[in-house]
Each structure stands twice: as C-alpha cells, then as structure tokens.
PDB file of N, CA, C and O in Angstrom:
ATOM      1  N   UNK A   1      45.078  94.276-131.840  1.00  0.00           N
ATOM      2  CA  UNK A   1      43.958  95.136-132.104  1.00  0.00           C
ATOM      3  C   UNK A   1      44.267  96.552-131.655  1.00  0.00           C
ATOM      4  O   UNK A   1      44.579  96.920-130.522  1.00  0.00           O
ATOM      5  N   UNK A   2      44.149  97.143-132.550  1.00  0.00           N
ATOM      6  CA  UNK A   2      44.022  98.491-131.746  1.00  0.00           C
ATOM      7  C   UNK A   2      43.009  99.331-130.993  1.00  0.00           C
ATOM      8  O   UNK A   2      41.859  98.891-130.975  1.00  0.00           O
ATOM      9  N   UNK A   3      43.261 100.475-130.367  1.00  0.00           N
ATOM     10  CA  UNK A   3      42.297 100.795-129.141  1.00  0.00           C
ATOM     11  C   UNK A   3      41.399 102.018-130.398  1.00  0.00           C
ATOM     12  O   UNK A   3      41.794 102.662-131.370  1.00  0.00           O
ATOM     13  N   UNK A   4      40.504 101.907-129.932  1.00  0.00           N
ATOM     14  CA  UNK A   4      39.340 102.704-130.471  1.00  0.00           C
ATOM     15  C   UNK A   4      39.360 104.055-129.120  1.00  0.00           C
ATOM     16  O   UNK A   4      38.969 104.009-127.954  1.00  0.00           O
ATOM     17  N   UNK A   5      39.961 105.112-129.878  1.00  0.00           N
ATOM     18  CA  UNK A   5      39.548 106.654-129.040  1.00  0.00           C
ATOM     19  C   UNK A   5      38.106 106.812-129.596  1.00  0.00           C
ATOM     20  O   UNK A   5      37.738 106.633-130.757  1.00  0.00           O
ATOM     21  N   UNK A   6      36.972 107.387-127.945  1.00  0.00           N
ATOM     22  CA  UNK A   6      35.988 107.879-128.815  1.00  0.00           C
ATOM     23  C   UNK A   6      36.135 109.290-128.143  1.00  0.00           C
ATOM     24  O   UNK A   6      36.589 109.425-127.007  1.00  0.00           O
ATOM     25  N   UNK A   7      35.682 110.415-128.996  1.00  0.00           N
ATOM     26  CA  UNK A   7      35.522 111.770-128.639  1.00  0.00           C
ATOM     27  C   UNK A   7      33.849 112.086-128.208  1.00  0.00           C
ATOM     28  O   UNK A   7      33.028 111.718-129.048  1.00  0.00           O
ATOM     29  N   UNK A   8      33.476 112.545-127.327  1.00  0.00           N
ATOM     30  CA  UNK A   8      32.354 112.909-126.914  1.00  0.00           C
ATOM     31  C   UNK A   8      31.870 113.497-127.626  1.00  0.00           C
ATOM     32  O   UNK A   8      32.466 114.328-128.311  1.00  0.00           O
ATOM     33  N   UNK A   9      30.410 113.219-127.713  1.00  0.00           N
ATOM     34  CA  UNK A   9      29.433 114.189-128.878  1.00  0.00           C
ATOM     35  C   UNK A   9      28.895 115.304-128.099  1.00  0.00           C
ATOM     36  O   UNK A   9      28.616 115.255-126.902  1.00  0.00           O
ATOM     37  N   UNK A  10      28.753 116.470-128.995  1.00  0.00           N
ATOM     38  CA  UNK A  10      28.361 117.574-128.382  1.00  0.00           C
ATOM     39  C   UNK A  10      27.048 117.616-128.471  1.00  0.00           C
ATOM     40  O   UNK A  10      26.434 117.536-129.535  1.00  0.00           O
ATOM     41  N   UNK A  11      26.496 117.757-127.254  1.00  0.00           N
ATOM     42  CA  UNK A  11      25.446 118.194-127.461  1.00  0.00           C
ATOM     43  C   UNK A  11      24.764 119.247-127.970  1.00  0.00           C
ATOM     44  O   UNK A  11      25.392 120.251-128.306  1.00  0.00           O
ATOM     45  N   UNK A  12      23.514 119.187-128.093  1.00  0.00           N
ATOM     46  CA  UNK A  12      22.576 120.433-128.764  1.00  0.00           C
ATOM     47  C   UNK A  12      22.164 121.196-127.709  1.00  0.00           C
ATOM     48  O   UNK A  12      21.589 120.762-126.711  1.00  0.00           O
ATOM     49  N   UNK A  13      22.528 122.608-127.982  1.00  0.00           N
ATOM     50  CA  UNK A  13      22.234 123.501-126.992  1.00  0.00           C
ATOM     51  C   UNK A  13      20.955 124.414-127.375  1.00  0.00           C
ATOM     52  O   UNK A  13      20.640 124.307-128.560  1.00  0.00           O
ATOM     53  N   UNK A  14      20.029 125.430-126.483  1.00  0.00           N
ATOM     54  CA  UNK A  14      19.091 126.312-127.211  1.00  0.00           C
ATOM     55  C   UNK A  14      19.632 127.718-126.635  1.00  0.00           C
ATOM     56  O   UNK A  14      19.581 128.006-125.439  1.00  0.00           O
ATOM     57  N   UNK A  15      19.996 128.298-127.331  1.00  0.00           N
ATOM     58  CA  UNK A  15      20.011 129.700-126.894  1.00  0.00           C
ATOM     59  C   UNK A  15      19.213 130.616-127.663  1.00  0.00           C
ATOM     60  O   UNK A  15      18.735 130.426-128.781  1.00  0.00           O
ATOM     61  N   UNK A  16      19.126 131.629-126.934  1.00  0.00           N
ATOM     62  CA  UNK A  16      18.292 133.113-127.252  1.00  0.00           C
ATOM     63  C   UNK A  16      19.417 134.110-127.593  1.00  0.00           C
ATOM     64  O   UNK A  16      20.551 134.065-127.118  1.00  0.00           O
ATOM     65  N   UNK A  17      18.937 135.056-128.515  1.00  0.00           N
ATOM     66  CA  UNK A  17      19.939 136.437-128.526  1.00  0.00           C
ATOM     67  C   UNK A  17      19.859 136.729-129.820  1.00  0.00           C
ATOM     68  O   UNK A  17      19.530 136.026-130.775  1.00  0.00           O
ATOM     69  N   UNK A  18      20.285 138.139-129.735  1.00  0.00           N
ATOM     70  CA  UNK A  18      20.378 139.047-130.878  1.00  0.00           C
ATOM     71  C   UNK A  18      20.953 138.756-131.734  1.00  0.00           C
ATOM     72  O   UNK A  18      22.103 138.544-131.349  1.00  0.00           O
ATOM     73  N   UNK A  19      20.813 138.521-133.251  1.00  0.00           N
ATOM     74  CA  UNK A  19      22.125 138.386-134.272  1.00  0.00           C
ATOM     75  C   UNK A  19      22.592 139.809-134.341  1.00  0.00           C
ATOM     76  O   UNK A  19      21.906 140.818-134.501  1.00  0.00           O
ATOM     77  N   UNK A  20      23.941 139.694-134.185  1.00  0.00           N
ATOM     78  CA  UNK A  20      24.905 141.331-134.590  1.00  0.00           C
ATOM     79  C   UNK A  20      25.988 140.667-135.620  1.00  0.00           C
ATOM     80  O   UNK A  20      26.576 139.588-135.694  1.00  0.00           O
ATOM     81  N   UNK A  21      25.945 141.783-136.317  1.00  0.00           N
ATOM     82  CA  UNK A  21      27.526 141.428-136.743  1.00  0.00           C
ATOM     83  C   UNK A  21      28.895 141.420-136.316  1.00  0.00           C
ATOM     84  O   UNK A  21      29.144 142.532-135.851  1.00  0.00           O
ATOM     85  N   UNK A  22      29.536 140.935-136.284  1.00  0.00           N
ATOM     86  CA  UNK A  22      30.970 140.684-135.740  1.00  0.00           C
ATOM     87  C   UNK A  22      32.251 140.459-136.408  1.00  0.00           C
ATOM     88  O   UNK A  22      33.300 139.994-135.963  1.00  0.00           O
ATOM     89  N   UNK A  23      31.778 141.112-138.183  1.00  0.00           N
ATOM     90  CA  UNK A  23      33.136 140.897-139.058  1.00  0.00           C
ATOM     91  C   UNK A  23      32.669 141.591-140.201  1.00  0.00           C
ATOM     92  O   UNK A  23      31.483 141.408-140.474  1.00  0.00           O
ATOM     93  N   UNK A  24      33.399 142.433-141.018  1.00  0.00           N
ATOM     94  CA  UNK A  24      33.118 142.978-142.176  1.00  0.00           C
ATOM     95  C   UNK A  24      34.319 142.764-143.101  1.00  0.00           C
ATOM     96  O   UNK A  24      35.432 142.482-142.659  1.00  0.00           O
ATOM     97  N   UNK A  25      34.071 142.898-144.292  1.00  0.00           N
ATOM     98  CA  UNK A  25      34.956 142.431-145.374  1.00  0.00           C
ATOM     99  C   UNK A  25      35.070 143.479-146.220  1.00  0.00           C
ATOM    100  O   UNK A  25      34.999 144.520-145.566  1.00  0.00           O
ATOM    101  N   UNK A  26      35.272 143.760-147.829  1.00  0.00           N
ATOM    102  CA  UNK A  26      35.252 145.065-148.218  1.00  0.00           C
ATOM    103  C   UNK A  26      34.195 145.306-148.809  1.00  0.00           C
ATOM    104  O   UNK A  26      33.594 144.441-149.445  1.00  0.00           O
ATOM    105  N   UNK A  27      33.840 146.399-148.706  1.00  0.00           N
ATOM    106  CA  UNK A  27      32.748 147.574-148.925  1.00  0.00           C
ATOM    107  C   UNK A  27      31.565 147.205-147.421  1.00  0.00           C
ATOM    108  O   UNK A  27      30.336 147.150-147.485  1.00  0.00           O
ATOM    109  N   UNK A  28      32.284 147.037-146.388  1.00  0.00           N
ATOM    110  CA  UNK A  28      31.849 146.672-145.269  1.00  0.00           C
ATOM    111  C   UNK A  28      30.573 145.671-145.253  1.00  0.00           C
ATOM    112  O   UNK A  28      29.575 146.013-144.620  1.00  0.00           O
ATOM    113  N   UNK A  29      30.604 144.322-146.010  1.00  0.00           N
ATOM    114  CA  UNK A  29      29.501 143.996-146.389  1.00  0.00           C
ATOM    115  C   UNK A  29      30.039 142.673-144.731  1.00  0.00           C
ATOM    116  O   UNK A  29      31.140 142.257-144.369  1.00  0.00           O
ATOM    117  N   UNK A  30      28.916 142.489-144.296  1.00  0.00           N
ATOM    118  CA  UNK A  30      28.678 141.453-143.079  1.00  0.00           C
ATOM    119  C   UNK A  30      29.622 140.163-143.107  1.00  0.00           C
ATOM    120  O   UNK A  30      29.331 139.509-144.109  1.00  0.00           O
ATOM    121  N   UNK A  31      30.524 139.629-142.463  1.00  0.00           N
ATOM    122  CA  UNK A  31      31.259 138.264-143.012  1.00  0.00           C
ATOM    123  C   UNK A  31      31.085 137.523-142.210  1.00  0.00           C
ATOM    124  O   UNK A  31      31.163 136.313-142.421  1.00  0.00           O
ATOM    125  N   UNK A  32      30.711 138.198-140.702  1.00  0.00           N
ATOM    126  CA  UNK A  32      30.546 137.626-139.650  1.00  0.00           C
ATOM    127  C   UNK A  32      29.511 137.635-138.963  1.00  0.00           C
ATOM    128  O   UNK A  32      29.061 138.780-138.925  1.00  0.00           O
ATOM    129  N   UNK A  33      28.633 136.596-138.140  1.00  0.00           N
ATOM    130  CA  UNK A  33      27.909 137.362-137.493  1.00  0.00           C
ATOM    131  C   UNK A  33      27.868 136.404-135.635  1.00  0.00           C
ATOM    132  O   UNK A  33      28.202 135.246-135.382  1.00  0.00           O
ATOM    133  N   UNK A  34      27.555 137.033-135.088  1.00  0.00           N
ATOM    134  CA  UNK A  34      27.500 136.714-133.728  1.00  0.00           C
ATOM    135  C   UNK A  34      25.969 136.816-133.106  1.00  0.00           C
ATOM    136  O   UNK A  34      25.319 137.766-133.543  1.00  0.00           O
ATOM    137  N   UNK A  35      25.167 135.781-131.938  1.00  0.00           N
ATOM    138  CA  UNK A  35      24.433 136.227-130.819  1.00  0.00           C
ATOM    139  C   UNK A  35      25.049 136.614-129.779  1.00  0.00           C
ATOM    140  O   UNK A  35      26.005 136.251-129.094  1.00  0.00           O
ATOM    141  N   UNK A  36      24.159 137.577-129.813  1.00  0.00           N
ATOM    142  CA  UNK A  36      24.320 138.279-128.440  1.00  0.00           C
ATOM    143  C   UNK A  36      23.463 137.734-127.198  1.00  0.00           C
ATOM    144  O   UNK A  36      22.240 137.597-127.186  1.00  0.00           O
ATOM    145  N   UNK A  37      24.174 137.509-126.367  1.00  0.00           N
ATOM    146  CA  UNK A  37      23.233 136.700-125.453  1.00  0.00           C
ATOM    147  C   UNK A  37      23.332 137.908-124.116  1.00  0.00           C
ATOM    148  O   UNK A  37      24.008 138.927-123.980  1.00  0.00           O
ATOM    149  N   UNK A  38      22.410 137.291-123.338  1.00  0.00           N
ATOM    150  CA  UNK A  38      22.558 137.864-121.877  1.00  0.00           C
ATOM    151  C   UNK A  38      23.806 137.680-120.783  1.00  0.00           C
ATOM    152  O   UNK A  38      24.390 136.596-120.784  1.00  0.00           O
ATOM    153  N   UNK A  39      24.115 138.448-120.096  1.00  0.00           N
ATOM    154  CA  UNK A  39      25.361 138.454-119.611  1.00  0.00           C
ATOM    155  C   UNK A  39      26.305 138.907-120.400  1.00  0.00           C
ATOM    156  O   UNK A  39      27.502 138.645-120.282  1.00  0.00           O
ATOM    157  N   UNK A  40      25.805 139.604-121.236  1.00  0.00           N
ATOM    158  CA  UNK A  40      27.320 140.236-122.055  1.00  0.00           C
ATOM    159  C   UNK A  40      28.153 139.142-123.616  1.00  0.00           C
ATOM    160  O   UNK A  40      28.977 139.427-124.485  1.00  0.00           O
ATOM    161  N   UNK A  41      27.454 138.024-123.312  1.00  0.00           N
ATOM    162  CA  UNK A  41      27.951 136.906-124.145  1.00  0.00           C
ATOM    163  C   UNK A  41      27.698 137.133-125.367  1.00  0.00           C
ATOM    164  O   UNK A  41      26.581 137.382-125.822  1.00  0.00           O
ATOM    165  N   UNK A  42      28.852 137.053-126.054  1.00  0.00           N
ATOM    166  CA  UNK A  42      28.666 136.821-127.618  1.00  0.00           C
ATOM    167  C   UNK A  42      29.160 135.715-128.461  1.00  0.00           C
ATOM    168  O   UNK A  42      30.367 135.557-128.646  1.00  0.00           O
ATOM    169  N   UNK A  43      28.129 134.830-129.055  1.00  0.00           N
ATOM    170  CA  UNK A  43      28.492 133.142-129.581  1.00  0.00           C
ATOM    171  C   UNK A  43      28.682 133.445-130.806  1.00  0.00           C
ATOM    172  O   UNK A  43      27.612 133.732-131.341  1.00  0.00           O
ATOM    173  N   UNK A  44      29.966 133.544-131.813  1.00  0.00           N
ATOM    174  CA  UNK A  44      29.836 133.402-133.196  1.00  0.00           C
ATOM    175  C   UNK A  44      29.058 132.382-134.088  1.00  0.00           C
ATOM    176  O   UNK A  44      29.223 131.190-133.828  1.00  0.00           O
ATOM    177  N   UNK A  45      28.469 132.628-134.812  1.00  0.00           N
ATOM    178  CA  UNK A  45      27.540 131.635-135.761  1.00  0.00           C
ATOM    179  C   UNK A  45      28.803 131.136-136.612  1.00  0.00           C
ATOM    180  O   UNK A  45      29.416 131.766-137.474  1.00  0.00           O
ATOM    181  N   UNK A  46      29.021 129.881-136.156  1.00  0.00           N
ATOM    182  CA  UNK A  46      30.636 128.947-136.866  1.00  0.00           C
ATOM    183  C   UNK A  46      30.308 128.386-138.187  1.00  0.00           C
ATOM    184  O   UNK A  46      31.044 127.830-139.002  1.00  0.00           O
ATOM    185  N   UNK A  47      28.900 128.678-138.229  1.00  0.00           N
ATOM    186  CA  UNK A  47      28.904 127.794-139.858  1.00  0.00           C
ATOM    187  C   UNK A  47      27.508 128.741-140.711  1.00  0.00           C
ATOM    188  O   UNK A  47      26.424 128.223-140.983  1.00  0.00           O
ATOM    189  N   UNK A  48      27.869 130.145-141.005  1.00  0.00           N
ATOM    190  CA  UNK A  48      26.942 130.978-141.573  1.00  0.00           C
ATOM    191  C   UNK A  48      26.660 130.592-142.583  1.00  0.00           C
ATOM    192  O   UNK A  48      25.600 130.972-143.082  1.00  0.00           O
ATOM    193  N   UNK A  49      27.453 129.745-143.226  1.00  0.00           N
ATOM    194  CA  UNK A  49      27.384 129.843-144.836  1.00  0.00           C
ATOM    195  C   UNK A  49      26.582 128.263-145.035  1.00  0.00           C
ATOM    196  O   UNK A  49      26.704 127.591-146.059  1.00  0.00           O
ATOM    197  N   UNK A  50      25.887 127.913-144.025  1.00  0.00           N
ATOM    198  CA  UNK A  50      24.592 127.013-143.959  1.00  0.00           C
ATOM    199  C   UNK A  50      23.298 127.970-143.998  1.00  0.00           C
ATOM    200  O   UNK A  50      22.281 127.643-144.609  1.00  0.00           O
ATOM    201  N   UNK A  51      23.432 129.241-143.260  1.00  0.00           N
ATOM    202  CA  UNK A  51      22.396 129.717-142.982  1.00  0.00           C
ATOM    203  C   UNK A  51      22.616 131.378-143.573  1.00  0.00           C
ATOM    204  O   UNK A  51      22.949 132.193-142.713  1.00  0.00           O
ATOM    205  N   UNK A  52      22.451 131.847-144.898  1.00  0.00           N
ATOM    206  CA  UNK A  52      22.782 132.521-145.235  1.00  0.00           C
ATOM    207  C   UNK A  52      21.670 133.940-145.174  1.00  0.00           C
ATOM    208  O   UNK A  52      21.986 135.107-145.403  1.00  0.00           O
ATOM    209  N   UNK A  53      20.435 133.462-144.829  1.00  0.00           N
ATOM    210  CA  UNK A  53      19.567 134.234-144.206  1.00  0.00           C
ATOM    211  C   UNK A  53      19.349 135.033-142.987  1.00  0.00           C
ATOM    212  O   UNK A  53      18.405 135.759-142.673  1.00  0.00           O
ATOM    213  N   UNK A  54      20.546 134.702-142.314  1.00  0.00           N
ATOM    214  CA  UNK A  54      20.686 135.495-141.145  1.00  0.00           C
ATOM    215  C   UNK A  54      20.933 136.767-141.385  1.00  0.00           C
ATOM    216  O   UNK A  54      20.522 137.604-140.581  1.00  0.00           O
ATOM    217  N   UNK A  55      21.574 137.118-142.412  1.00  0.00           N
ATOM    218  CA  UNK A  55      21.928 138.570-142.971  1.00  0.00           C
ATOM    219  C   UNK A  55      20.387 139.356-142.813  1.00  0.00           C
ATOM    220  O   UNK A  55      20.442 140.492-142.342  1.00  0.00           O
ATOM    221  N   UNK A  56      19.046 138.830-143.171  1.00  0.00           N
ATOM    222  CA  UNK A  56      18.072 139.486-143.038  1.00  0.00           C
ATOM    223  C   UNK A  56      17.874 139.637-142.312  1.00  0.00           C
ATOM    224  O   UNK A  56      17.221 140.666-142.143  1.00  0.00           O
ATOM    225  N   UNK A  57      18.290 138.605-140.834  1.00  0.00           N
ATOM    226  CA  UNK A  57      17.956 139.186-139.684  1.00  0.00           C
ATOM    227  C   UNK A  57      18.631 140.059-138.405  1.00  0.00           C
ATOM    228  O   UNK A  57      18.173 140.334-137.296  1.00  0.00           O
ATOM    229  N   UNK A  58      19.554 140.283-138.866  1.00  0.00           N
ATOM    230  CA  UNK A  58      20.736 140.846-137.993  1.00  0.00           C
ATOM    231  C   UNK A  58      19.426 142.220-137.612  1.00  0.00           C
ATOM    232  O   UNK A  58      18.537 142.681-138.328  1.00  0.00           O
ATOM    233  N   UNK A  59      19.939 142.623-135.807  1.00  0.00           N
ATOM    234  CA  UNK A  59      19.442 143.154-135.019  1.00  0.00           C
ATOM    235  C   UNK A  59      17.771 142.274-134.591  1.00  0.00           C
ATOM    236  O   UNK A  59      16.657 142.782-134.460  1.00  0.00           O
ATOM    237  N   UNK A  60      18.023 141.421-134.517  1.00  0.00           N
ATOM    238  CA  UNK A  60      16.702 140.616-134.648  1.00  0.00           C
ATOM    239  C   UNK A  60      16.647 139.446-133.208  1.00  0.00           C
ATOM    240  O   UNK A  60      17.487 138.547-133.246  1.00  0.00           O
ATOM    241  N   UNK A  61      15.942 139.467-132.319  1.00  0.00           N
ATOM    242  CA  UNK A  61      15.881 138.327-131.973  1.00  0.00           C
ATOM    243  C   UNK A  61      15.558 137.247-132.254  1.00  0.00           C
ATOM    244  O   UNK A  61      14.349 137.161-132.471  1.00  0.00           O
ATOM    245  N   UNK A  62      16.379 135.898-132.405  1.00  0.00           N
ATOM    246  CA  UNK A  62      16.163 134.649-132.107  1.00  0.00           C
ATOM    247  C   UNK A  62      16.477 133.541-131.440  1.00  0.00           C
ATOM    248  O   UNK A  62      17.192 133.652-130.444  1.00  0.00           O
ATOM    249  N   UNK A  63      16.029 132.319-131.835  1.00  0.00           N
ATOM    250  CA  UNK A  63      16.428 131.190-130.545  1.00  0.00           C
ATOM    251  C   UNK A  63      17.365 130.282-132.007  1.00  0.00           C
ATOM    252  O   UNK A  63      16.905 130.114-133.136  1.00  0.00           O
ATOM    253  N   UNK A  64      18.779 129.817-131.487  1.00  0.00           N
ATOM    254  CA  UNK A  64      19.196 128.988-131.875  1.00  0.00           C
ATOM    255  C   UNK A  64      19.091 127.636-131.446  1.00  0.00           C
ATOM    256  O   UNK A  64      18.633 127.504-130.311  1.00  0.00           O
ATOM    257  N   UNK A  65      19.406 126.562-132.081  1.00  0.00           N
ATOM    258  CA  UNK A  65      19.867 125.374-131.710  1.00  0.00           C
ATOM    259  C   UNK A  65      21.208 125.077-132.617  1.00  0.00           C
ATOM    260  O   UNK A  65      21.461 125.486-133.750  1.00  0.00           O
ATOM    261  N   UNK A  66      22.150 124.050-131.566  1.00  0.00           N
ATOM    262  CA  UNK A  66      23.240 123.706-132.098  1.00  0.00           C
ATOM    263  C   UNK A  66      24.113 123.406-131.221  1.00  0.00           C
ATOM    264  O   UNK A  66      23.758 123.547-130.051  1.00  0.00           O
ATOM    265  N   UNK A  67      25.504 122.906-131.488  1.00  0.00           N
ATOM    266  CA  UNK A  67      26.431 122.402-130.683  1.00  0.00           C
ATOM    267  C   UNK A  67      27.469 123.686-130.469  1.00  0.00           C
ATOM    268  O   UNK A  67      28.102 123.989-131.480  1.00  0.00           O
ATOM    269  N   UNK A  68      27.622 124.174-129.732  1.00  0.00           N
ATOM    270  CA  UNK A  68      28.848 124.857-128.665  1.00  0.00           C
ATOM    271  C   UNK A  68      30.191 124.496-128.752  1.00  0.00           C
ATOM    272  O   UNK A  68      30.471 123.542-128.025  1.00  0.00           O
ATOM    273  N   UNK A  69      31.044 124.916-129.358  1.00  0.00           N
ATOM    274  CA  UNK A  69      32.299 124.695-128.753  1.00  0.00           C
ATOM    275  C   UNK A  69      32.550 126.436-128.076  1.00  0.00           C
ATOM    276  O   UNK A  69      32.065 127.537-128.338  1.00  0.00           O
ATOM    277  N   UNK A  70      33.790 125.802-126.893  1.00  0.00           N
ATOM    278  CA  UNK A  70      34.426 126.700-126.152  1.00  0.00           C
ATOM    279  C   UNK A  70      35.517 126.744-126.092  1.00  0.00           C
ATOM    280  O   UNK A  70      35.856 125.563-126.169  1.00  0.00           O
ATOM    281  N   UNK A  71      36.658 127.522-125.970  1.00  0.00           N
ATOM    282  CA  UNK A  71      37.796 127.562-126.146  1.00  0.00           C
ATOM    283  C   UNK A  71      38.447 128.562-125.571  1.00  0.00           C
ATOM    284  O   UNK A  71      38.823 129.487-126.291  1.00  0.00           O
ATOM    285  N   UNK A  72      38.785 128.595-123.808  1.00  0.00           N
ATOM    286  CA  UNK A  72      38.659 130.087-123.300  1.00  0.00           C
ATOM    287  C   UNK A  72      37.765 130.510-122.929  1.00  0.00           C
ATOM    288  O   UNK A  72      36.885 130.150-122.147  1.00  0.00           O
ATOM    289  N   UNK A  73      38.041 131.668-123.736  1.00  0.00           N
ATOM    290  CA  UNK A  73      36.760 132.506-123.850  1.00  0.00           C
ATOM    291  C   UNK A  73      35.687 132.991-124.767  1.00  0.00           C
ATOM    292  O   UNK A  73      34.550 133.460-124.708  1.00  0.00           O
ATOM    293  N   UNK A  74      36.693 132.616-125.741  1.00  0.00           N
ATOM    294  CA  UNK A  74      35.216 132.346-126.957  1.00  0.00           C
ATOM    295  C   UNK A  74      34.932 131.400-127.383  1.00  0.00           C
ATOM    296  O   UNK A  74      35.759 130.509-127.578  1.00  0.00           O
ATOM    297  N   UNK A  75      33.419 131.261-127.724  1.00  0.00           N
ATOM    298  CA  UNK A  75      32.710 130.375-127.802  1.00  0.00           C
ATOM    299  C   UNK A  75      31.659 130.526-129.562  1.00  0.00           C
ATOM    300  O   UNK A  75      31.140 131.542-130.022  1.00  0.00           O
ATOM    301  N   UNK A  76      31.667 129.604-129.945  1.00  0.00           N
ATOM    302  CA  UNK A  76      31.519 129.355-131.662  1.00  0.00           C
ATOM    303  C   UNK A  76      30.421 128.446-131.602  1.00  0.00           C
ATOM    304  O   UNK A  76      30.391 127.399-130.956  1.00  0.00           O
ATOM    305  N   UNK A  77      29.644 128.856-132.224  1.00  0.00           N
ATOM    306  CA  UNK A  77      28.139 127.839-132.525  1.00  0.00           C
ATOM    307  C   UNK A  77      27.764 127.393-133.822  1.00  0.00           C
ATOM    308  O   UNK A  77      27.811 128.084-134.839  1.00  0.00           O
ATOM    309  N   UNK A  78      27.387 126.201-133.747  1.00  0.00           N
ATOM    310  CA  UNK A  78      27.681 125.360-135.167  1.00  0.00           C
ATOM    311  C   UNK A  78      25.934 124.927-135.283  1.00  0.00           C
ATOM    312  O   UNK A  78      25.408 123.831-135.089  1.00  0.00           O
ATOM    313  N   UNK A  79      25.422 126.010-135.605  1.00  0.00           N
ATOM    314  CA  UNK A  79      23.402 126.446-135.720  1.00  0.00           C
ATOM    315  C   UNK A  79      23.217 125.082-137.062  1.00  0.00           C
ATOM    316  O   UNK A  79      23.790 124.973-138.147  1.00  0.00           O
ATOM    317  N   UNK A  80      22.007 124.058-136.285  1.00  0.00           N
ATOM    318  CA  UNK A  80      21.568 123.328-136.783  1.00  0.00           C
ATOM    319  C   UNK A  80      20.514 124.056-137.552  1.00  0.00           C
ATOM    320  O   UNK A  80      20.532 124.268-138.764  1.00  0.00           O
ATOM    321  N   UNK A  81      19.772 124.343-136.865  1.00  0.00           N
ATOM    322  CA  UNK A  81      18.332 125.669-136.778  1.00  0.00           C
ATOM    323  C   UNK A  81      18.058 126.723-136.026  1.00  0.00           C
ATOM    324  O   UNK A  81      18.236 126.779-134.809  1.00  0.00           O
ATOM    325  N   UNK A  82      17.528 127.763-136.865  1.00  0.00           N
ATOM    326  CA  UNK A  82      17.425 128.957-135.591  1.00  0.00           C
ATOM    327  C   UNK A  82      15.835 129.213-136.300  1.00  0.00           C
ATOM    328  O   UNK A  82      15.364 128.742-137.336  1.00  0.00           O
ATOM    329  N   UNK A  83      15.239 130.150-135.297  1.00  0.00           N
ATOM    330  CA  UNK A  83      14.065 130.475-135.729  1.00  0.00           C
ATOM    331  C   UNK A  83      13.604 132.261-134.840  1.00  0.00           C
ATOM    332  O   UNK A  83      13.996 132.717-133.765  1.00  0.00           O
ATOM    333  N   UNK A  84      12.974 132.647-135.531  1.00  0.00           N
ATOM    334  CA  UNK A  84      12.771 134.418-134.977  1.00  0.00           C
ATOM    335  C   UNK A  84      11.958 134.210-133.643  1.00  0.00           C
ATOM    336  O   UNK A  84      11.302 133.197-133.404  1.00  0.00           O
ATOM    337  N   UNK A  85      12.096 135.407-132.718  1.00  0.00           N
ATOM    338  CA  UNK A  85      11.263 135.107-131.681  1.00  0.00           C
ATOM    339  C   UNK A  85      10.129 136.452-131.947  1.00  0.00           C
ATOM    340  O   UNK A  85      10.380 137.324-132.779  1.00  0.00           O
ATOM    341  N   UNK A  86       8.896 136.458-131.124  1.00  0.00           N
ATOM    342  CA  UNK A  86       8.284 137.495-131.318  1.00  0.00           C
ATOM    343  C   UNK A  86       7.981 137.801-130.167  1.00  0.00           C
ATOM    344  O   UNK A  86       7.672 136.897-129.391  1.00  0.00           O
ATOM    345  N   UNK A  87       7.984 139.401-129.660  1.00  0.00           N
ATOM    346  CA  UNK A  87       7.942 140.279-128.488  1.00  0.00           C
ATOM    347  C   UNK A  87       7.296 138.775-127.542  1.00  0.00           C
ATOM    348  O   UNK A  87       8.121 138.066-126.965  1.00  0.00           O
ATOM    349  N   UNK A  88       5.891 138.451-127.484  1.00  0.00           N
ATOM    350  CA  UNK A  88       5.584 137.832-126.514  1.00  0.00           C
ATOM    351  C   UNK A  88       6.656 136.706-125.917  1.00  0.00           C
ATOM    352  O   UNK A  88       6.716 136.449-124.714  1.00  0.00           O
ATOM    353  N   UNK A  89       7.471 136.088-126.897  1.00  0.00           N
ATOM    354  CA  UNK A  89       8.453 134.984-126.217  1.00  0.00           C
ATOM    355  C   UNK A  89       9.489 135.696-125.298  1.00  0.00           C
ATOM    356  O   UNK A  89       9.811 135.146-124.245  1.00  0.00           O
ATOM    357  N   UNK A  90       9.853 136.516-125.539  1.00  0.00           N
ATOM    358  CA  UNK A  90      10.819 137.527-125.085  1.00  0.00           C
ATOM    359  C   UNK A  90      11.412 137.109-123.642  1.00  0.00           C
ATOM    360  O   UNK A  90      12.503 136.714-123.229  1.00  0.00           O
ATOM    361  N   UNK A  91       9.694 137.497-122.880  1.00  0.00           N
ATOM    362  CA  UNK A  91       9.717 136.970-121.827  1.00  0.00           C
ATOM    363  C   UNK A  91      10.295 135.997-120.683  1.00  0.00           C
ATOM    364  O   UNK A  91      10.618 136.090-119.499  1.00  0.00           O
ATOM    365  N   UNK A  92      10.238 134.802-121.902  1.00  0.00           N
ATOM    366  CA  UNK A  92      10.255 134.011-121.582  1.00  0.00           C
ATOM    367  C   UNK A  92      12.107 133.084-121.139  1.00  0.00           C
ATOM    368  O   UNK A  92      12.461 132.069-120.539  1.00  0.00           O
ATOM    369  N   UNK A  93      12.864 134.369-121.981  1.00  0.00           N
ATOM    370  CA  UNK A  93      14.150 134.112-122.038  1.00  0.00           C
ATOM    371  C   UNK A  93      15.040 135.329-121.038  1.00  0.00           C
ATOM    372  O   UNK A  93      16.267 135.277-120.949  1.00  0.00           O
TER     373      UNK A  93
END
C-alpha cells in the first residue's frame, strides 16, 4: 500500500485594507492589484481574474476573506469574497 501525504488546508483568513494597484501592463491599464494593510503590509490579490470588480474599487477600503500563502516575504491572497467597508467600520480595524 502506499502512504497517503496529506498537505494542510489553509485556512480562511479576514483582512482589512486598501485595494492599490501593484502592476500595470500597456497603456498602463491595472494587471495587478494588492491590499494594503496596516503595518506597511501589502497582500497581492492571487486570483483577480475571479474578482474582476476590484478595478472599481481600487483606493477603496475593504475586508477580504481567503487563504494566505507566504513565502518570505511576500504574501499572495487567494479572495474567496471581499466586501466594501464604510467610514463607521473603519474603526473597528
């Protein structure tokens, strides 16, 4: 029989932060985009082309959900769902 490797599932994380962009292509149109989090952190959005509406929101706060990978020092987010925050949540992050 052979041995069964299992790889750990990632969990779902929630973060807060700004969408910015973080890649342009030609005629500088957005290819990339990143949160900006607190502490200086910036998580690339690893799978944009699920969520192609983020383009409307760039400079925008919101809260993601999704699984994290890390590697170093950068870190890539694979957004199940995100949703906008409004001034009052702000706070709260």
């Amino acid at each position: 029989m052979g041995k069964t490797i299992r790889t750990p599932v990632a969990e779902m994380e929630t973060i807060a932060g700004v969408l910015i962009p973080s890649g342009w292509g030609e005629q500088f149109m957005v290819t990339r985009i990143s949160l900006a989090c607190d502490g200086e952190i910036d998580i690339l959005v690893g799978n944009l082309d699920a969520h192609p509406e983020m383009h409307v929101h760039i400079r925008k706060w919101v809260q993601a959900v999704g699984t994290i990978s890390r590697d170093g020092e950068s870190e890539v987010m694979q957004v199940a769902s995100f949703r906008l925050l409004d001034e009052g949540e702000l706070a709260e992050f």
